[in-house]
C-alpha positions as a Markdown table, in Angstrom:
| # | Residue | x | y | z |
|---|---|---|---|---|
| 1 | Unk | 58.6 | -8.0 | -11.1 |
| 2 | Unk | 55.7 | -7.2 | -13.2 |
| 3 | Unk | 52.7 | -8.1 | -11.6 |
| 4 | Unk | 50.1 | -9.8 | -13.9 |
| 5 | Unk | 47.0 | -8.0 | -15.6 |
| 6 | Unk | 43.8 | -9.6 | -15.7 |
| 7 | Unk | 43.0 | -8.9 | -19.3 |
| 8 | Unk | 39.3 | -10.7 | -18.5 |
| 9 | Unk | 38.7 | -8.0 | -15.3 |
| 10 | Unk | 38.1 | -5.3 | -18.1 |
| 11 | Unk | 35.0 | -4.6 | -19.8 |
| 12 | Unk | 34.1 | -2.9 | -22.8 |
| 13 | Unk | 31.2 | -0.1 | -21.8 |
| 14 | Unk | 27.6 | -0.7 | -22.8 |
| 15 | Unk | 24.9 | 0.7 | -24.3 |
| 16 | Unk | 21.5 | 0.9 | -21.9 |
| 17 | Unk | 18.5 | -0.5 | -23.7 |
| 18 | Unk | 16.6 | 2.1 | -22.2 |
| 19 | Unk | 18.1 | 5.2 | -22.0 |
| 20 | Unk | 20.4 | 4.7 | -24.6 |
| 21 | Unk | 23.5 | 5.9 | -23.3 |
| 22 | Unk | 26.6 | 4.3 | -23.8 |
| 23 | Unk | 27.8 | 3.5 | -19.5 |
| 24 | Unk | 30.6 | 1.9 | -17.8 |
| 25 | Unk | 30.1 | -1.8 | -17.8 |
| 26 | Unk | 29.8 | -1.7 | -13.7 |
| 27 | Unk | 26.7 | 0.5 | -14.4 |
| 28 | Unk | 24.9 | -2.7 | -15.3 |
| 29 | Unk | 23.6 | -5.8 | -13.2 |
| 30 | Unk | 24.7 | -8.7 | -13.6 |
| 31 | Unk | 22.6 | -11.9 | -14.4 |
| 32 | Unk | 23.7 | -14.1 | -11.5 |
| 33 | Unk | 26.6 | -13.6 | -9.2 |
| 34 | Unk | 29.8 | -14.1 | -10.9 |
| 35 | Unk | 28.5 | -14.4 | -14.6 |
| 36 | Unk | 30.2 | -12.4 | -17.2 |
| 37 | Unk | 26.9 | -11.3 | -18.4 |
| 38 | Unk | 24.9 | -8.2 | -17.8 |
| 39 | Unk | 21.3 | -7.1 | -18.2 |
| 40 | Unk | 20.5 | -4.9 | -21.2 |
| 41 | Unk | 19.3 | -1.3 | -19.3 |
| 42 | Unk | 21.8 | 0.3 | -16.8 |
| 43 | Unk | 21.3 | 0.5 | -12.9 |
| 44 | Unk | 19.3 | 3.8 | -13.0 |
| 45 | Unk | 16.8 | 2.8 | -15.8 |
| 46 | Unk | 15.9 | -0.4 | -13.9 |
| 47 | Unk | 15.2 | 1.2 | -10.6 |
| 48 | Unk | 13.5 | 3.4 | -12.3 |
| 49 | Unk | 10.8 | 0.4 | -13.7 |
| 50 | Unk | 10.9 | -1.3 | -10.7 |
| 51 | Unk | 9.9 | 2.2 | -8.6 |
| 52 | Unk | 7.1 | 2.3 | -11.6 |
| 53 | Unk | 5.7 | -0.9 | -11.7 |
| 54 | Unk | 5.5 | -1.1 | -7.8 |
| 55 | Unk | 3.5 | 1.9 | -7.9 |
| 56 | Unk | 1.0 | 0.2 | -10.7 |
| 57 | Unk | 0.9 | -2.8 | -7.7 |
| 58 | Unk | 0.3 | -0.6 | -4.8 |
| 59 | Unk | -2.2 | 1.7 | -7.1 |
| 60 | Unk | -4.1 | -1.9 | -8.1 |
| 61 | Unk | -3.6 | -3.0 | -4.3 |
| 62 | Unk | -5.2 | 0.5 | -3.3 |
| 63 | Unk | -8.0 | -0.2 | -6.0 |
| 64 | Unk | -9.2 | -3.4 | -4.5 |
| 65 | Unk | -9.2 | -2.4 | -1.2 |
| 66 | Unk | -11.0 | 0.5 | -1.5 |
| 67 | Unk | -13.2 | -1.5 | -3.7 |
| 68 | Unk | -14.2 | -3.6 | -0.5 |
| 69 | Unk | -15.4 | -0.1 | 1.2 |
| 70 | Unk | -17.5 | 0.5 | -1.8 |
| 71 | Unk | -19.0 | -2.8 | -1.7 |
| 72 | Unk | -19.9 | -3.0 | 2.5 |
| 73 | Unk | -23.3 | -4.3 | 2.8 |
| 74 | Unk | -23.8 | -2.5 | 6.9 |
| 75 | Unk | -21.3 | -1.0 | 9.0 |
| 76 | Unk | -20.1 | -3.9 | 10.4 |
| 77 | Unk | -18.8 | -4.7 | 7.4 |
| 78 | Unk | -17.9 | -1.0 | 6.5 |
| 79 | Unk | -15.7 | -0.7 | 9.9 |
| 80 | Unk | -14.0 | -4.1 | 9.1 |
| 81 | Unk | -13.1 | -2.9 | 5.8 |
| 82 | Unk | -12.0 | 0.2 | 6.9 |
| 83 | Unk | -9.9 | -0.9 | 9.7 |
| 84 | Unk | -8.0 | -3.6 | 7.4 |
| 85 | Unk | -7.2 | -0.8 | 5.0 |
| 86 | Unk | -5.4 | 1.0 | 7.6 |
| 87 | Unk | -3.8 | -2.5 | 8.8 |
| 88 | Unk | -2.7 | -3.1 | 5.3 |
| 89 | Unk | -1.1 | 0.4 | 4.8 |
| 90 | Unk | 0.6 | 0.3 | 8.5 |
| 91 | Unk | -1.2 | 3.3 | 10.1 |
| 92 | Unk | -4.0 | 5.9 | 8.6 |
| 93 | Unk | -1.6 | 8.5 | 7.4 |
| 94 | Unk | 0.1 | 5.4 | 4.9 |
| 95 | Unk | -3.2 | 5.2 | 4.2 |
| 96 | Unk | -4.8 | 8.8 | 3.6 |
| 97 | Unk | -1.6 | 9.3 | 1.5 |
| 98 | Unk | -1.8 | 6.0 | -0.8 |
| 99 | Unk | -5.9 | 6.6 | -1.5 |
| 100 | Unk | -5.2 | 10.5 | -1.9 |
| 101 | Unk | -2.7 | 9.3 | -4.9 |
| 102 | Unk | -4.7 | 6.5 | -6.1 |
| 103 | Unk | -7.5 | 8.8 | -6.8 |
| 104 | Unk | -5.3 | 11.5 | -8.2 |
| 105 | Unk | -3.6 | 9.1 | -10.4 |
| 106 | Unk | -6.8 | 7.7 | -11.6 |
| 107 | Unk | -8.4 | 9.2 | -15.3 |
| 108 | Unk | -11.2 | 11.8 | -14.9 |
| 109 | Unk | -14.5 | 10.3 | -15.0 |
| 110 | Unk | -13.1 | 6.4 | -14.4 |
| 111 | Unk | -14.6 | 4.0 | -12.1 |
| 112 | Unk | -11.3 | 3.2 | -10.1 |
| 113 | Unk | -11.8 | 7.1 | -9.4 |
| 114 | Unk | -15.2 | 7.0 | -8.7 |
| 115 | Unk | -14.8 | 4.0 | -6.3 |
| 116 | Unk | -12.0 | 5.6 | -4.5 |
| 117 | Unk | -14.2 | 9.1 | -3.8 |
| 118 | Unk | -17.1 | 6.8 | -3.0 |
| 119 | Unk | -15.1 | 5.0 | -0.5 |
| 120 | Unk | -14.1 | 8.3 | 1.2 |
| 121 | Unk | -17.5 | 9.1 | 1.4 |
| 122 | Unk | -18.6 | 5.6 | 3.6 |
| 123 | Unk | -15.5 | 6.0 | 5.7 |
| 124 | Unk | -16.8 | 9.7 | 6.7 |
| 125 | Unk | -20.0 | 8.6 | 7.6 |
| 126 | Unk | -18.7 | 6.0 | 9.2 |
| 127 | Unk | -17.2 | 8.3 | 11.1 |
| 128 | Unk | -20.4 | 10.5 | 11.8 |
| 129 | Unk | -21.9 | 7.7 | 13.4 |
| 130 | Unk | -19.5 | 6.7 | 15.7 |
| 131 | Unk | -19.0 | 9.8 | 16.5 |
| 132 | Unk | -22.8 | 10.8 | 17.3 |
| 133 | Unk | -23.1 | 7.6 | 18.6 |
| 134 | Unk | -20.2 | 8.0 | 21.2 |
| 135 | Unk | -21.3 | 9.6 | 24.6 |
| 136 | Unk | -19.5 | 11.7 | 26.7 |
| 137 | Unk | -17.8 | 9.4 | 29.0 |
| 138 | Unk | -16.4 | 12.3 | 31.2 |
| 139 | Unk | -19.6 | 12.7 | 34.0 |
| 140 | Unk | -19.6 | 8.7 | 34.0 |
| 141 | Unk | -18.2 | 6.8 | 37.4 |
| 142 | Unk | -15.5 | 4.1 | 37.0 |
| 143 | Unk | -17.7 | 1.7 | 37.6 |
| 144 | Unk | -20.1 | 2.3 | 34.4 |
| 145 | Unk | -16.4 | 3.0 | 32.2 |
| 146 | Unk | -16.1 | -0.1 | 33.0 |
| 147 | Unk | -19.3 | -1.6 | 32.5 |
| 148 | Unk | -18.7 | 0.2 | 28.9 |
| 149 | Unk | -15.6 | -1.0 | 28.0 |
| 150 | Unk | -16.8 | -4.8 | 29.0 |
| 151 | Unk | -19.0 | -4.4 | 26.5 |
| 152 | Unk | -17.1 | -3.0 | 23.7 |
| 153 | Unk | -14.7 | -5.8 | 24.5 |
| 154 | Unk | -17.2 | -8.7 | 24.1 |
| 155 | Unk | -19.0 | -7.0 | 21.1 |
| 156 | Unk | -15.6 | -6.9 | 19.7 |
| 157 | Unk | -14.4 | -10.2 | 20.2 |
| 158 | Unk | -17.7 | -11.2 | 18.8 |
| 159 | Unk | -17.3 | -9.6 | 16.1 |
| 160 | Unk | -14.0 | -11.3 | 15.1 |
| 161 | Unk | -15.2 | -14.7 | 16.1 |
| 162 | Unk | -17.3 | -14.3 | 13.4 |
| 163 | Unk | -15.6 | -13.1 | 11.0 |
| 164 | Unk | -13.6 | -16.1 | 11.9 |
| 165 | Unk | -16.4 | -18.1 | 11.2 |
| 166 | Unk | -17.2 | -17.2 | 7.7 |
């Protein structure tokens, strides 16, 4: 016996909005699951605008971030900013990486440019003072290291209670 053909299964190829190339239908998305409709631009030319306009919402995510470095009043606020930055991006290389292209994607002379290179500059001298204000903890007994870390523990704590508060 002849077995039947499904004369709805086949359809007629497409032309992409985008790219204009005429595709295979299956190179399009459909609308909902099961719909015989399919979006105008193929499978490559959407990824393609999705990979774009997350970068425009990671580049204006970037931007306001960095803009809350810029705009720390002391360091307390400075080192909160900073280390929420590095939360946000999951770790400081995430981060280094998504401010490096931030500012490198910004136009010459703008002030999301300017705010990013200025928000370098407070997170380096943030770093030069916790730096010079570190002391050499290697000549110190355990009971002072601990003594020490008591107190960076409360003064922390502290800190995030009040933050808390605001």
């Amino acid at each position: 016996m002849r077995e039947a053909v499904d004369v709805l299964a086949f359809e007629p190829p497409k032309f992409c909005n985008v790219c204009l190339e005429l595709l295979p239908a299956d190179q399009f998305r459909r609308f909902k699951a099961g719909e015989p409709r399919r979006h105008p631009e193929c499978n490559a030319c959407h990824r393609n605008a999705e990979a774009e306009r997350t970068a425009i919402l990671r580049s204006k995510r970037t931007g306001k971030l960095a803009q809350r470095v810029h705009a720390a009043r002391n360091q307390r606020e400075l080192t909160s900013a900073v280390s929420r930055l590095i939360a946000a991006f999951g770790g400081i290389n995430s981060f280094a990486i998504e401010l490096s292209t931030h500012i490198k994607s910004a136009k010459p002379g703008s002030r999301a440019k300017a705010i990013g290179l200025h928000a370098i500059v407070r997170m380096v001298e943030l770093v030069d003072k916790t730096q010079s204000a570190t002391p050499d903890l290697s000549d110190v007994s355990d009971a002072e290291l601990q003594r020490i870390l008591d107190e960076s523990t409360r003064r922390v704590l502290d800190e995030d209670f009040e933050d808390d508060g605001q």
